[in-house]
Backbone as CSV, one residue per row, in Angstrom:
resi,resn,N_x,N_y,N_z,CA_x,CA_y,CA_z,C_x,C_y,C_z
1,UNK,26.591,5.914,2.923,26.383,5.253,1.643,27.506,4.235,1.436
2,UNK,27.160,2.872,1.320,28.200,2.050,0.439,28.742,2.049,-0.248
3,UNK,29.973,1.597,-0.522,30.998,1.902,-1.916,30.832,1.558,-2.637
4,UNK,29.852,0.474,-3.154,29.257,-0.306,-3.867,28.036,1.127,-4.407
5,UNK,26.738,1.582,-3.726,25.906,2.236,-3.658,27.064,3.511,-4.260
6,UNK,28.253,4.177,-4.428,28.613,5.170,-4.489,29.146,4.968,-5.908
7,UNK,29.500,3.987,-6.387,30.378,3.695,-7.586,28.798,3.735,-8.651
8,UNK,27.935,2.863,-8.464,26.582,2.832,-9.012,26.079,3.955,-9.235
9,UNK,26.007,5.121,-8.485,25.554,6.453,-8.896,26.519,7.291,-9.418
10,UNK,27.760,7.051,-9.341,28.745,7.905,-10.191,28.668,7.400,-11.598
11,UNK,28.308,5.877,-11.605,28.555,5.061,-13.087,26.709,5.442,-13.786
12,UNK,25.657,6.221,-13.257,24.467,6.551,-13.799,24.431,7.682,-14.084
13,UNK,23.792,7.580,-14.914,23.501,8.963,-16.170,23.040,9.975,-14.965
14,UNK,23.392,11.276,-15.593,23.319,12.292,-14.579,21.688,13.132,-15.117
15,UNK,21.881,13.219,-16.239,20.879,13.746,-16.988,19.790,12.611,-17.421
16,UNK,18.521,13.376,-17.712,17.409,12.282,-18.281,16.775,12.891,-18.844
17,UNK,15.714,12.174,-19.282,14.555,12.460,-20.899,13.092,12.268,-19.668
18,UNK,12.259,12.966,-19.184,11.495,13.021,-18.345,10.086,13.141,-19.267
19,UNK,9.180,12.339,-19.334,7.491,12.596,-19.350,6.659,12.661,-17.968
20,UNK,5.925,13.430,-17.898,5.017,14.158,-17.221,3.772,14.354,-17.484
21,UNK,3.186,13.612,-16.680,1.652,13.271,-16.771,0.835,13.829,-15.298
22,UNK,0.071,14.676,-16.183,-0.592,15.182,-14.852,-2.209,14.355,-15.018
23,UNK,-2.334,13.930,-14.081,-3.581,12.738,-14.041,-4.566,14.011,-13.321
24,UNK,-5.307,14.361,-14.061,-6.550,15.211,-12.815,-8.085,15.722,-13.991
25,UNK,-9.077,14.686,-13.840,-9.811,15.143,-14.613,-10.594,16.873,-14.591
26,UNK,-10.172,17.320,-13.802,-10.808,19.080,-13.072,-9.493,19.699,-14.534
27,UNK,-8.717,19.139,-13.938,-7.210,20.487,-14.618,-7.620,19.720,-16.135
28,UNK,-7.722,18.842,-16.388,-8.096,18.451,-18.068,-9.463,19.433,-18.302
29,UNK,-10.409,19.264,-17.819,-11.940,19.644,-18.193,-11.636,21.259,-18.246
30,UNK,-10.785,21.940,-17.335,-10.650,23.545,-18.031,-9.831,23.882,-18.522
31,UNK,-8.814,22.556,-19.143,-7.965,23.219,-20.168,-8.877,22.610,-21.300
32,UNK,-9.779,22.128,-21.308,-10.531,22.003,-22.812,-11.204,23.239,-22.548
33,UNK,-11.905,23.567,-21.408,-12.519,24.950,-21.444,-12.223,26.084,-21.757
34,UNK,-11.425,26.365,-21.153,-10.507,26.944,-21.126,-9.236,27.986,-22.129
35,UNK,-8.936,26.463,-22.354,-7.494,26.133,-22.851,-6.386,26.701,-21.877
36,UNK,-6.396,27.411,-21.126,-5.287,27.074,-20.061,-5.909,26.659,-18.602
37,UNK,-4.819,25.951,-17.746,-4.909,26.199,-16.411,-4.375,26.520,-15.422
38,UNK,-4.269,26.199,-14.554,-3.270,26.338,-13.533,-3.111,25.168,-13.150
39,UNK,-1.589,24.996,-12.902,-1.261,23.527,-12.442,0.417,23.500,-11.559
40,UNK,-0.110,24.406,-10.539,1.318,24.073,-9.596,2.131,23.161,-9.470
41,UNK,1.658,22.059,-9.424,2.198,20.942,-9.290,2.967,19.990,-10.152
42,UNK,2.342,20.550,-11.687,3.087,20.257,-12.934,4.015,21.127,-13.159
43,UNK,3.957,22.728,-12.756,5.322,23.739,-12.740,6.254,23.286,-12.001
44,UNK,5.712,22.919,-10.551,6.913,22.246,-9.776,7.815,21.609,-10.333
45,UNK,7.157,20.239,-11.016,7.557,18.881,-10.795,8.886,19.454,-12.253
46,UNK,8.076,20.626,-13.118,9.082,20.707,-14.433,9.845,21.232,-14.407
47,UNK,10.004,22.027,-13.015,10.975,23.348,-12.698,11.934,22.414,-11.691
48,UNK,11.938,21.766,-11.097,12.575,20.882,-10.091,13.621,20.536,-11.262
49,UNK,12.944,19.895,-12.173,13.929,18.523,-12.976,14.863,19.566,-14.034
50,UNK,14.353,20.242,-14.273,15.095,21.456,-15.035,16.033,21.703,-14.102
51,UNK,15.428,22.409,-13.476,16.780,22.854,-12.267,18.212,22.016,-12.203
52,UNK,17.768,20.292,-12.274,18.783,19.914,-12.104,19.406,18.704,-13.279
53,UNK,19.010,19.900,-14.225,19.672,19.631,-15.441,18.983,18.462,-16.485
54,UNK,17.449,18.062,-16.254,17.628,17.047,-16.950,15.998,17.565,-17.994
55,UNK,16.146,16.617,-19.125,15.032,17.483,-20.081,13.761,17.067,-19.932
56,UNK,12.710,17.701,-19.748,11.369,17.647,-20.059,11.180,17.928,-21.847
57,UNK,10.606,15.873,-21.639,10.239,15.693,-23.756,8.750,16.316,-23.705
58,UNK,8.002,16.120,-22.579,6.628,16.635,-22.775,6.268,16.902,-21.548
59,UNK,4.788,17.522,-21.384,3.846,17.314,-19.954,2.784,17.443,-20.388
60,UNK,1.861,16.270,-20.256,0.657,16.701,-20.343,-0.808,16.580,-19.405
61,UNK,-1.807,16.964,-19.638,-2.600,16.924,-18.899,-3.619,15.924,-19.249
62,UNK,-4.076,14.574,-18.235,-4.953,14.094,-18.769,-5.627,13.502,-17.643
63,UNK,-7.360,13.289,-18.122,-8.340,12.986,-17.192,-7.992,11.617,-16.073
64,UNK,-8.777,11.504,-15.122,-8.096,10.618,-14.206,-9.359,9.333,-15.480
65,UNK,-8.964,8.866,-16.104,-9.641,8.013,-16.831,-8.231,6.684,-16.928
66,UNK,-8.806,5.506,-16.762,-7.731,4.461,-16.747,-6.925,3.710,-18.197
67,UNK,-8.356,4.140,-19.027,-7.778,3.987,-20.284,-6.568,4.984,-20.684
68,UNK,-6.603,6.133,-21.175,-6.220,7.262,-21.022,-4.651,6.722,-20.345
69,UNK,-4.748,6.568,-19.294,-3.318,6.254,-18.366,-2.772,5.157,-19.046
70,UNK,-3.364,4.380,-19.550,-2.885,2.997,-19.533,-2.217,3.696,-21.229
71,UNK,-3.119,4.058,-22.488,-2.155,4.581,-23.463,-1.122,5.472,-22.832
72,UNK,-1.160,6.363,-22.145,0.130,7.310,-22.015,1.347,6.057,-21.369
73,UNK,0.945,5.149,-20.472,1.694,4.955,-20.336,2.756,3.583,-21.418
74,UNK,1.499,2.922,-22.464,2.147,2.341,-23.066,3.181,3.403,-24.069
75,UNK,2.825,4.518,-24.594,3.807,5.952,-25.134,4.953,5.760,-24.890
76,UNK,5.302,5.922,-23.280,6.408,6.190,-22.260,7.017,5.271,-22.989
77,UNK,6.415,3.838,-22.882,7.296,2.358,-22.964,7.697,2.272,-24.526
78,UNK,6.873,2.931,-25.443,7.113,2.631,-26.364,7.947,3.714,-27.119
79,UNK,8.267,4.639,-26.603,9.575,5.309,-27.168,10.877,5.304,-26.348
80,UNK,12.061,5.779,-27.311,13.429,5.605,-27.375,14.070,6.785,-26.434
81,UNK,13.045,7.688,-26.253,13.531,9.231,-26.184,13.581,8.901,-24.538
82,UNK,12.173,8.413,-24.337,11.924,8.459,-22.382,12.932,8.075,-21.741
83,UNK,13.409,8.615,-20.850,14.338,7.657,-19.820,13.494,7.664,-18.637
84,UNK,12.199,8.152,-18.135,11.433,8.281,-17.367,10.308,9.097,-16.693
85,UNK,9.650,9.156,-16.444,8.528,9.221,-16.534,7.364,9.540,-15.012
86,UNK,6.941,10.733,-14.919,6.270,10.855,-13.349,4.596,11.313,-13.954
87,UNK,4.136,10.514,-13.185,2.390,10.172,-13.610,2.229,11.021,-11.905
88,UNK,1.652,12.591,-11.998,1.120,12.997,-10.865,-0.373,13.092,-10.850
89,UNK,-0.747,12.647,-9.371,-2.332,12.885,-9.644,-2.677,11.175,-9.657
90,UNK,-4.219,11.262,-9.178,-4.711,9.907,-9.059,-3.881,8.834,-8.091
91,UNK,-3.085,9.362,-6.721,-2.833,7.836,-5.918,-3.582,7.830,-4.698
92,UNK,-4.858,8.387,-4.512,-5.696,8.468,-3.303,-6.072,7.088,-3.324
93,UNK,-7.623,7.528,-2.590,-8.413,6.115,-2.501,-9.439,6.550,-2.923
94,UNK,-10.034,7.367,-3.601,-11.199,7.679,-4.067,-11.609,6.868,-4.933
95,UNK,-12.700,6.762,-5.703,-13.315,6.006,-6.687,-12.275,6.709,-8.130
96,UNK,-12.339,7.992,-8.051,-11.584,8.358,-9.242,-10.097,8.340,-9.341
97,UNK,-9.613,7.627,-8.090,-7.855,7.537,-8.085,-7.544,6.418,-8.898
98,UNK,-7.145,6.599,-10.048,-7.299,5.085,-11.153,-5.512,5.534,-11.625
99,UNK,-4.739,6.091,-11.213,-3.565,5.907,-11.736,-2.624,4.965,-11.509
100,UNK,-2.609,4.271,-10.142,-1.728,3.100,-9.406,-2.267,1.566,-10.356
101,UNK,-3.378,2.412,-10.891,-4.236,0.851,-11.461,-4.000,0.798,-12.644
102,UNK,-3.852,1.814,-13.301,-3.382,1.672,-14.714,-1.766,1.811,-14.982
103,UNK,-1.317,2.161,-14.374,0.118,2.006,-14.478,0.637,1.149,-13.664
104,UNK,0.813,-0.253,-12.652,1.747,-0.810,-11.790,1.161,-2.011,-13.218
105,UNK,0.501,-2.759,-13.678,0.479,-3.706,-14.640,1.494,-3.920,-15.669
106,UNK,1.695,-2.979,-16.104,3.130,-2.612,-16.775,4.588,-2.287,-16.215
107,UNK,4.343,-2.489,-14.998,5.982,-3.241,-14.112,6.373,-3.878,-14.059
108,UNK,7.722,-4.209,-14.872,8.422,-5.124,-14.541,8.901,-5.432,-12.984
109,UNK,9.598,-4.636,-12.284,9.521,-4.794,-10.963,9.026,-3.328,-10.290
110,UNK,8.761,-3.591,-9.482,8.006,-2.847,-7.992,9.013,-2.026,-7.501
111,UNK,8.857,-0.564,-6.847,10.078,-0.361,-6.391,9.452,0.277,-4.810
112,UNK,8.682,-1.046,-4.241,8.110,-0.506,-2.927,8.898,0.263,-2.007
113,UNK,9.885,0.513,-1.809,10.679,1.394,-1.185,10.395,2.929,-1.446
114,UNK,10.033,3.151,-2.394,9.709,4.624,-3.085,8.512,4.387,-2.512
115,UNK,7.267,4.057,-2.317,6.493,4.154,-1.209,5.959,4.585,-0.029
116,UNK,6.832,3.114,0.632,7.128,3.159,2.088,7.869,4.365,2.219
117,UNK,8.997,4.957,1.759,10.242,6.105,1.966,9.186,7.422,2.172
118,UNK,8.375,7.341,0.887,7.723,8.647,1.106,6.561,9.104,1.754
119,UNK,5.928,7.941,2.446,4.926,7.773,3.325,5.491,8.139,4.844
120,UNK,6.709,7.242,4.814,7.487,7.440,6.187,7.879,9.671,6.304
121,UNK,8.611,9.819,5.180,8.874,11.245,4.897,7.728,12.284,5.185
122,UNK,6.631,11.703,4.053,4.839,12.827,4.502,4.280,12.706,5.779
123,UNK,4.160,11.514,6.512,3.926,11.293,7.896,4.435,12.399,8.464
124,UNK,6.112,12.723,8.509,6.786,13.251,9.408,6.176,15.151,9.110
125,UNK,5.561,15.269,7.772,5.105,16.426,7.600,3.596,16.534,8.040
126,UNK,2.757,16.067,7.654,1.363,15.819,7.530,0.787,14.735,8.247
127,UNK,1.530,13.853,9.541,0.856,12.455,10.528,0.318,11.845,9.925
128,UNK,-0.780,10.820,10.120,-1.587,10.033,9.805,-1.737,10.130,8.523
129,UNK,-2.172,11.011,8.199,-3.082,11.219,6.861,-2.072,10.531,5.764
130,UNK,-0.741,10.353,5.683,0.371,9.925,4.854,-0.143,8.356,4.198
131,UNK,-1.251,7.873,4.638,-1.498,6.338,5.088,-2.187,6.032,3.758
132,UNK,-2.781,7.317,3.755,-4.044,7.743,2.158,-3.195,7.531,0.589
133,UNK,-1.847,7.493,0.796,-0.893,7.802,-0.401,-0.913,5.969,-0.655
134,UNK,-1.242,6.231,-1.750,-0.618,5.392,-2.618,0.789,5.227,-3.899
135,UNK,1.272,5.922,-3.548,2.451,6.571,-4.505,3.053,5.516,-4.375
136,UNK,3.876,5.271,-5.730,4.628,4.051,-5.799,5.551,4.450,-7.055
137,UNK,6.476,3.359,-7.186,7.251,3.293,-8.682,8.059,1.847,-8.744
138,UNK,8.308,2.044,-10.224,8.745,0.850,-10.846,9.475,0.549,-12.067
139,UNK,9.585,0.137,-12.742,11.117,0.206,-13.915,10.228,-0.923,-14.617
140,UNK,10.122,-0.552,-16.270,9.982,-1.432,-17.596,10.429,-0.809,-18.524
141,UNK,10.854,-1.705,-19.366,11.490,-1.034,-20.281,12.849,-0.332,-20.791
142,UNK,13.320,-0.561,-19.112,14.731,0.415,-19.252,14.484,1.239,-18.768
143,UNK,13.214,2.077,-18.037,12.608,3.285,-17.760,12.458,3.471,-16.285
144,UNK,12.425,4.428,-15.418,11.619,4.740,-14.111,10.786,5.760,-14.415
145,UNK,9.411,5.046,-13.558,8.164,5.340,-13.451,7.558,5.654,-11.783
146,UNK,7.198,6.663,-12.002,7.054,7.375,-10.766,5.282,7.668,-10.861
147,UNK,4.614,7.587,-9.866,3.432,7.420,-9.787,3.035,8.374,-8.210
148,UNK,3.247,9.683,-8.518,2.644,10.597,-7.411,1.790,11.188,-6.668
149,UNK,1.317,11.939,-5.549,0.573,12.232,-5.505,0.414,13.698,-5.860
150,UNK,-0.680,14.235,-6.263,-0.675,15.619,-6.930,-0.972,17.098,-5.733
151,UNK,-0.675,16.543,-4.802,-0.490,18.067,-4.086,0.880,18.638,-4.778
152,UNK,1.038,20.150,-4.672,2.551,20.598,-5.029,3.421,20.687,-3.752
153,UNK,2.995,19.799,-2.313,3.829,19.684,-1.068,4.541,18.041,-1.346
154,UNK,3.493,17.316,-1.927,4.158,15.690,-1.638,4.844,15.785,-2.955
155,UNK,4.311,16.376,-4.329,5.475,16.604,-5.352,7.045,17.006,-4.999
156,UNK,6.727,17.889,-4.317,7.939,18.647,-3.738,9.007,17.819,-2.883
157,UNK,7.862,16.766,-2.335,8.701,15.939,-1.519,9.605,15.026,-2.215
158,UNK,8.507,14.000,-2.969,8.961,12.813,-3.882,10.400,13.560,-5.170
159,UNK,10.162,14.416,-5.526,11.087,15.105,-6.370,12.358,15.296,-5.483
160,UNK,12.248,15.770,-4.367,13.504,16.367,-3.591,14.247,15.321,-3.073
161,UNK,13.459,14.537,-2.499,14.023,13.954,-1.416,14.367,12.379,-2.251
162,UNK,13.315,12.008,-3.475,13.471,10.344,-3.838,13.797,10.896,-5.376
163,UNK,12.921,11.539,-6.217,13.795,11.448,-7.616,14.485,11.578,-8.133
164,UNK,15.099,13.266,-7.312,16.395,13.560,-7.810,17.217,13.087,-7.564
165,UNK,17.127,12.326,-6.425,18.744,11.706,-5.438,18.798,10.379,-6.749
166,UNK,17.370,9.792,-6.788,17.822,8.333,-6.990,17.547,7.852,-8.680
167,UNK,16.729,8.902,-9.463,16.447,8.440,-10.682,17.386,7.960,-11.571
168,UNK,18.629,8.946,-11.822,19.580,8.429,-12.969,20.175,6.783,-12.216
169,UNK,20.148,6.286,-10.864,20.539,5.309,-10.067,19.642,3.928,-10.457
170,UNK,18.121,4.336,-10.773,17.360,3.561,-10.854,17.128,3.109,-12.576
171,UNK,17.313,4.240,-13.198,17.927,3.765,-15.096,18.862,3.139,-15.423
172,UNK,19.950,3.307,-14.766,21.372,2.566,-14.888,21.062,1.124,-14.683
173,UNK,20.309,0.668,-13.313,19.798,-0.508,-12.962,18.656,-1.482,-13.730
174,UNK,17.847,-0.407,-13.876,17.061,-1.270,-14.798,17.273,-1.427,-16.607
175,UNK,18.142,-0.774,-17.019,18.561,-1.621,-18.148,19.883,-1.853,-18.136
176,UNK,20.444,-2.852,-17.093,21.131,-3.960,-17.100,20.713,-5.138,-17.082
Protein backbone atom coordinates (compact mmCIF):
# COMPACT_ATOMS: atom_id res chain seq x y z
CA UNK A 1 0.00 0.00 0.00
CA UNK A 2 1.17 3.63 -0.70
CA UNK A 3 1.80 6.22 1.81
CA UNK A 4 -0.35 8.33 0.18
CA UNK A 5 -3.19 5.22 0.02
CA UNK A 6 -2.21 4.70 3.94
CA UNK A 7 -2.60 8.30 5.28
CA UNK A 8 -6.19 8.41 3.23
CA UNK A 9 -7.55 5.46 5.14
CA UNK A 10 -6.24 6.43 8.51
CA UNK A 11 -7.71 10.13 7.72
CA UNK A 12 -11.50 8.06 6.83
CA UNK A 13 -14.17 7.53 9.06
CA UNK A 14 -13.89 4.17 10.57
CA UNK A 15 -17.52 3.78 11.33
CA UNK A 16 -20.68 4.34 8.97
CA UNK A 17 -24.52 4.81 8.71
CA UNK A 18 -25.29 1.71 6.26
CA UNK A 19 -28.85 1.18 4.20
CA UNK A 20 -29.64 -2.13 2.97
CA UNK A 21 -31.71 -3.03 0.29
CA UNK A 22 -32.52 -6.37 -0.48
CA UNK A 23 -33.81 -6.27 -4.21
CA UNK A 24 -35.70 -9.83 -4.67
CA UNK A 25 -39.28 -9.85 -5.70
CA UNK A 26 -39.75 -13.89 -4.19
CA UNK A 27 -38.29 -12.58 -0.52
CA UNK A 28 -40.79 -9.34 -0.88
CA UNK A 29 -43.96 -11.49 -2.11
CA UNK A 30 -43.60 -13.81 1.27
CA UNK A 31 -42.88 -11.27 3.48
CA UNK A 32 -46.27 -9.72 2.41
CA UNK A 33 -47.42 -13.33 2.76
CA UNK A 34 -46.07 -14.17 5.13
CA UNK A 35 -44.76 -11.44 7.00
CA UNK A 36 -41.50 -13.03 7.62
CA UNK A 37 -38.74 -14.57 5.56
CA UNK A 38 -35.70 -15.86 5.27
CA UNK A 39 -33.00 -13.88 3.91
CA UNK A 40 -29.35 -15.09 4.43
CA UNK A 41 -27.93 -12.80 2.59
CA UNK A 42 -29.46 -9.73 4.24
CA UNK A 43 -28.29 -11.44 7.83
CA UNK A 44 -24.94 -11.68 6.32
CA UNK A 45 -24.50 -8.49 4.78
CA UNK A 46 -26.00 -6.92 8.54
CA UNK A 47 -23.95 -9.13 10.66
CA UNK A 48 -20.64 -8.48 8.63
CA UNK A 49 -21.04 -4.55 9.03
CA UNK A 50 -22.00 -4.86 12.66
CA UNK A 51 -19.23 -6.95 13.32
CA UNK A 52 -17.09 -4.29 12.29
CA UNK A 53 -18.50 -1.68 14.09
CA UNK A 54 -20.53 0.30 11.83
CA UNK A 55 -24.54 1.01 12.12
CA UNK A 56 -27.31 -0.45 10.20
CA UNK A 57 -30.15 2.80 9.88
CA UNK A 58 -32.41 0.22 8.10
CA UNK A 59 -32.82 -3.03 5.77
CA UNK A 60 -35.35 -3.53 3.76
CA UNK A 61 -36.92 -5.77 1.46
CA UNK A 62 -38.09 -4.75 -1.88
CA UNK A 63 -39.42 -6.21 -5.24
CA UNK A 64 -36.91 -6.35 -8.11
CA UNK A 65 -39.27 -3.48 -9.60
CA UNK A 66 -37.15 -0.38 -11.08
CA UNK A 67 -39.35 2.14 -9.84
CA UNK A 68 -39.24 0.91 -6.35
CA UNK A 69 -35.19 1.00 -6.65
CA UNK A 70 -35.02 4.13 -8.17
CA UNK A 71 -37.26 5.76 -4.88
CA UNK A 72 -35.12 3.81 -2.36
CA UNK A 73 -32.45 4.95 -3.91
CA UNK A 74 -33.37 8.63 -4.26
CA UNK A 75 -34.10 8.04 0.13
CA UNK A 76 -30.36 7.02 0.43
CA UNK A 77 -29.45 10.43 -1.45
CA UNK A 78 -31.80 12.30 0.18
CA UNK A 79 -30.95 11.85 3.78
CA UNK A 80 -28.24 13.18 6.21
CA UNK A 81 -28.06 9.97 8.27
CA UNK A 82 -26.71 7.54 5.12
CA UNK A 83 -23.12 7.37 4.73
CA UNK A 84 -23.86 4.35 2.46
CA UNK A 85 -25.67 2.12 1.14
CA UNK A 86 -25.64 -1.82 -0.40
CA UNK A 87 -28.59 -2.60 -2.91
CA UNK A 88 -28.31 -6.73 -2.87
CA UNK A 89 -30.10 -8.67 -5.40
CA UNK A 90 -30.97 -7.85 -9.07
CA UNK A 91 -27.19 -7.70 -10.90
CA UNK A 92 -27.79 -10.81 -13.22
CA UNK A 93 -28.89 -10.68 -16.73
CA UNK A 94 -32.26 -11.80 -16.47
CA UNK A 95 -35.21 -9.78 -17.62
CA UNK A 96 -35.96 -9.17 -13.86
CA UNK A 97 -32.28 -7.97 -12.90
CA UNK A 98 -33.37 -4.15 -12.93
CA UNK A 99 -31.09 -3.00 -10.03
CA UNK A 100 -27.73 -1.85 -12.03
CA UNK A 101 -30.51 0.08 -14.07
CA UNK A 102 -32.09 1.85 -11.55
CA UNK A 103 -29.37 2.75 -9.49
CA UNK A 104 -25.93 3.61 -11.78
CA UNK A 105 -28.17 6.93 -13.22
CA UNK A 106 -27.74 8.47 -10.03
CA UNK A 107 -23.79 8.28 -10.10
CA UNK A 108 -21.90 10.74 -9.88
CA UNK A 109 -18.85 8.67 -10.65
CA UNK A 110 -18.45 4.92 -11.47
CA UNK A 111 -16.33 2.96 -9.31
CA UNK A 112 -15.57 0.17 -12.06
CA UNK A 113 -12.88 -1.29 -10.10
CA UNK A 114 -15.40 -2.68 -7.51
CA UNK A 115 -16.53 -4.70 -10.46
CA UNK A 116 -13.78 -5.85 -12.30
CA UNK A 117 -12.06 -6.67 -8.46
CA UNK A 118 -14.95 -8.81 -7.68
CA UNK A 119 -15.48 -10.61 -10.84
CA UNK A 120 -11.68 -11.24 -10.95
CA UNK A 121 -12.14 -12.55 -6.94
CA UNK A 122 -15.71 -14.86 -7.88
CA UNK A 123 -13.96 -16.26 -10.99
CA UNK A 124 -11.20 -17.52 -8.72
CA UNK A 125 -14.19 -19.19 -6.61
CA UNK A 126 -16.93 -20.09 -9.07
CA UNK A 127 -14.79 -19.83 -13.06
CA UNK A 128 -16.65 -18.59 -15.78
CA UNK A 129 -19.86 -18.12 -14.44
CA UNK A 130 -18.31 -14.71 -12.54
CA UNK A 131 -18.92 -13.06 -16.19
CA UNK A 132 -22.94 -13.13 -15.28
CA UNK A 133 -22.22 -10.42 -12.35
CA UNK A 134 -22.99 -7.27 -12.88
CA UNK A 135 -22.10 -5.78 -9.51
CA UNK A 136 -20.84 -2.44 -9.49
CA UNK A 137 -20.57 0.84 -7.27
CA UNK A 138 -20.38 4.42 -7.18
CA UNK A 139 -20.44 7.65 -4.93
CA UNK A 140 -23.34 10.67 -5.05
CA UNK A 141 -23.99 12.62 -2.72
CA UNK A 142 -21.16 12.16 -0.38
CA UNK A 143 -22.32 8.47 -0.22
CA UNK A 144 -21.01 4.83 -1.39
CA UNK A 145 -23.29 2.74 -3.18
CA UNK A 146 -22.78 -0.75 -3.58
CA UNK A 147 -24.88 -2.71 -5.99
CA UNK A 148 -24.53 -6.68 -5.27
CA UNK A 149 -25.17 -9.75 -6.13
CA UNK A 150 -27.62 -11.65 -3.80
CA UNK A 151 -26.11 -15.05 -3.26
CA UNK A 152 -24.89 -15.10 0.61
CA UNK A 153 -21.25 -16.48 -1.11
CA UNK A 154 -20.64 -13.25 -3.47
CA UNK A 155 -22.18 -11.08 -0.43
CA UNK A 156 -19.68 -12.60 1.64
CA UNK A 157 -17.20 -11.84 -0.84
CA UNK A 158 -17.95 -8.11 -1.82
CA UNK A 159 -18.35 -7.36 2.08
CA UNK A 160 -15.00 -9.09 3.05
CA UNK A 161 -12.79 -8.59 0.66
CA UNK A 162 -14.09 -4.79 -1.08
CA UNK A 163 -16.45 -3.07 1.58
CA UNK A 164 -15.01 -3.46 4.58
CA UNK A 165 -11.40 -2.81 3.50
CA UNK A 166 -12.47 0.15 1.33
CA UNK A 167 -15.87 1.89 2.32
CA UNK A 168 -14.97 4.47 5.07
CA UNK A 169 -11.84 5.15 2.10
CA UNK A 170 -14.41 5.69 -0.52
CA UNK A 171 -16.72 8.41 1.85
CA UNK A 172 -13.79 10.37 2.82
CA UNK A 173 -13.19 10.71 -1.07
CA UNK A 174 -16.28 11.39 -2.29
CA UNK A 175 -17.22 14.27 -0.19
CA UNK A 176 -14.20 16.16 -0.89
Amino acid sequence: MSESTRKHKAEAPKKLRFAIFICSSSRYQQLKKDGEVQDASGDLIESLLKRDGHTILFRKIIPDDKALIEQSMRSVLGSNDVDAAVFCGGTGITSSDVTIEAVTPFFEKILHGFGEIFRRLSYDEIGSSAVLSRAIAGVANGKAIFCIPGSPNAARLCLERLILPEAGHIVKHARE
